[in-house]
N, C-alpha and C positions, 0 to 999 in steps of 0.2 A: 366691347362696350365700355369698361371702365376706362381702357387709356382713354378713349374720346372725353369723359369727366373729367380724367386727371390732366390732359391738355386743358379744357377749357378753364377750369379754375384754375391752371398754372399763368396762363394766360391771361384772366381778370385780377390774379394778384399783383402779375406784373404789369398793368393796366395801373392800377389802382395805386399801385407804389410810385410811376411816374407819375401822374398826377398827382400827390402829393410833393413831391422833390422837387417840382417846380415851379420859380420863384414868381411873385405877384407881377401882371402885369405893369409896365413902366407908363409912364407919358411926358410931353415935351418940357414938363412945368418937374419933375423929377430932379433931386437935387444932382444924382449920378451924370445924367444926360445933360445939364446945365454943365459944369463943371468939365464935360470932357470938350463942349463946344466953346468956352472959355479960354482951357487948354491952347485949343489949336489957333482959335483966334490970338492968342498971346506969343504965340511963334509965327504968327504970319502967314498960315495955313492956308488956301485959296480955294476958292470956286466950293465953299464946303457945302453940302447937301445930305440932309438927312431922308431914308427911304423909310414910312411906316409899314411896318410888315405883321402889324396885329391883327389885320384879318384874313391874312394868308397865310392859309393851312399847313402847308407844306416849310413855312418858316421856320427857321432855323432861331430867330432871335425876335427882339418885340422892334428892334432897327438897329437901320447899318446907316453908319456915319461915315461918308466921302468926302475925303479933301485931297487936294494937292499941293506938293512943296516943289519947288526951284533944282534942286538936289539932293543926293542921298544925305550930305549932313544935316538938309532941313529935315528929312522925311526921319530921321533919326531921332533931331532936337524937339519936335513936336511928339512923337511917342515917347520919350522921355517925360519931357512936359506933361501929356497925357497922366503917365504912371505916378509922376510924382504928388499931382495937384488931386487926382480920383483918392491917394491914400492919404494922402493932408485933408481933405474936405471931406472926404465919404468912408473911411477909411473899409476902402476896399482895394483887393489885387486883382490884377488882369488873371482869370480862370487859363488863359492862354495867349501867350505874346508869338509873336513868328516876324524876328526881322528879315530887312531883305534890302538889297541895296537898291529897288525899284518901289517897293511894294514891302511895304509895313502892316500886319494885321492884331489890332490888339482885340481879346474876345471878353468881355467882361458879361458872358452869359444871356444875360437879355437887349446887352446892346455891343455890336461889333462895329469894330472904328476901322476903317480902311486907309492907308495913307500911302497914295502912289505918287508916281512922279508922271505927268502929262501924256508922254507917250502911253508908258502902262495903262494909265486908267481907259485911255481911249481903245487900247486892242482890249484891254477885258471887258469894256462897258456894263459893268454892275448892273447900272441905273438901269439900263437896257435889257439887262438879264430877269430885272425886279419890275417890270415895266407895269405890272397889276399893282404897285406901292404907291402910296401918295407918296410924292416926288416935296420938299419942302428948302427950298434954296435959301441958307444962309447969308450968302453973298457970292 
């Protein structure tokens, strides 16, 4: 009878500690998420699209930001870009970067930037994975 106690306040601790540890919800008017859609638009970043994932549970993040580049040294110079202008203006770091010569992923916790190259984006189809997000097309 006591482990089932000591489970369950192990369990409500560790309940109560993640919520705490995580960070206030974002929105589109947000200096981070300005600044990252700025980024890619200054490297010429395509077809960019922001998914809202704050009312889905099961998210990972408050949004995921899609774009596309021409090729890997775009998809490169736009995560660059990305990195540089979020620590010049917000100064913050990507929580997790993952380059990739197809597919760039930077995570900056409540919002992650996706940055593929056309083909990629079309077999992984994100949008299509997130299909319960309001969908918000950039250009």
């Amino acid at each position: 009878m006591s482990n089932i106690k000591i489970e369950t306040l192990d369990k409500a601790t560790t309940d109560s500690k993640a919520a705490t540890k995580r960070s206030p919800r974002l929105n589109t008017n947000s200096k981070l998420y300005k600044t990252i859609i700025a980024a890619i638009e200054d490297k010429k970043g395509e077809h960019i699209i922001s998914l809202d994932l704050r009312k889905i549970d099961e998210a990972v993040a408050d949004y995921f930001i899609i774009c596309e580049a021409q090729s890997h040294t775009q998809i490169h110079a736009i995560a660059a870009n990305i990195e540089k202008e979020v620590q010049e203006r917000c100064e913050e770091k990507a929580y997790h970067t993952q380059y990739g010569q197809h597919w760039t992923l930077l995570d900056f916790v409540n919002i992650v930037v996706h940055i593929f190259d056309r083909e990629q984006r079309k077999f992984y189809d994100i949008e299509g994975l997130w299909a319960d997000a309001v969908h918000n097309e950039m250009s």
